[in-house]
C-alpha positions, 0 to 999 in steps of 0.5 A: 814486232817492229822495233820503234825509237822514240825522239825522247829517249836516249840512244845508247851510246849519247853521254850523259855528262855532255847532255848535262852540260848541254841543259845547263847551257841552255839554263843558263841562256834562259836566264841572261834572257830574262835578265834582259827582259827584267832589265828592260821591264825597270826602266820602261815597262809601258813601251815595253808593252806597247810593243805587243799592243795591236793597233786598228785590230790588226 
């Protein structure tokens, strides 16, 4: 049997305290984002999504 390492597993020596503090860093950059994309939406949601529109089917 080969021995296989899955990319989702973690390896025996990773810390799970620092891989804690890594998804609450994240969590916390998720949030100030979408913060940001609420505080726009409430002051000009139309251009807001103006910005996706396709214009002439491009």
């Amino acid at each position: 049997m080969s021995n296989q390492i899955f990319a989702g597993a973690p390896a025996p020596d990773d810390d799970p305290i620092e891989a804690a503090g890594q998804v609450q860093a994240r969590t916390a950059s998720i949030d100030s984002l979408l913060d940001e994309i609420d505080s726009v939406l409430e002051t000009n949601a139309e251009a807001f999504v103006q910005g996706f529109v396709q214009k002439g089917g491009q």
